[in-house]
C-alpha positions in Angstrom: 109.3 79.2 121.8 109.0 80.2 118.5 107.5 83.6 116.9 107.0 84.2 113.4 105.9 87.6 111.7 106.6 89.5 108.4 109.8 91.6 109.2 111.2 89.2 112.0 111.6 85.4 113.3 112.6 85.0 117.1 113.6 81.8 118.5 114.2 81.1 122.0 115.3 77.5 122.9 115.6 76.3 126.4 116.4 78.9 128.4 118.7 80.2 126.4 118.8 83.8 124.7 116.8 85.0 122.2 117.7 85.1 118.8 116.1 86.8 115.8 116.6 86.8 112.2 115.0 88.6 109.2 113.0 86.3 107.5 113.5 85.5 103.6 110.2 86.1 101.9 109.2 85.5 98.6 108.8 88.6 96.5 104.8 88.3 96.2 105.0 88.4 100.4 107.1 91.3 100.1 104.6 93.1 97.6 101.9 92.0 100.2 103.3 93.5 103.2 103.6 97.0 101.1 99.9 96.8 100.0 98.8 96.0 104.0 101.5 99.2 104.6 100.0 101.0 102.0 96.0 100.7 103.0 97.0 101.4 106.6 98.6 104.8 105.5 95.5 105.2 103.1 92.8 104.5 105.5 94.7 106.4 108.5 94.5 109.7 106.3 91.1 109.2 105.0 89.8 109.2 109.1 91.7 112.8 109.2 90.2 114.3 106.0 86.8 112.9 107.3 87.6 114.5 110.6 88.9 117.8 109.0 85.6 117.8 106.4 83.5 118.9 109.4 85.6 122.2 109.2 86.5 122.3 105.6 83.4 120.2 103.1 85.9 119.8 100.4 88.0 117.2 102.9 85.2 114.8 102.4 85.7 114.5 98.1 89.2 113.8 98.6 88.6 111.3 101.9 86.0 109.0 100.1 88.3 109.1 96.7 91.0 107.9 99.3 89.3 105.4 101.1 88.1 104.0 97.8 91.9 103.6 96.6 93.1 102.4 100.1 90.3 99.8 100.1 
């Protein structure tokens, strides 16, 4: 069996143990997997703000200004 992903390659052949390797990407899939990093992280603290701008209204400036960038 064979599993492929961004930070890690596992291969398993019959029945033997697992082995995984780093995978050597390409710069622009490097630069990709910090953008996807970088939106989650973005998107993850615009849901606080929005959360927190039911206590504090000035949250909710910042959260859309966030969510525009992270989008």
């Amino acid at each position: 069996s064979l599993t492929v992903g961004l930070i890690r390659q596992c291969q398993t052949i019959h029945g033997r143990d697992r082995t995984c390797i780093p995978p050597e990407l390409p710069p622009e899939w490097i630069i990709t997997f910090f953008f996807i990093i970088l939106g989650i992280i973005s998107l993850t603290v615009t849901c606080g703000l929005l959360v927190m701008s039911s206590w504090r209204r000035e949250a909710g400036r910042y959260a859309r200004w966030i969510a525009f960038t992270g989008s």
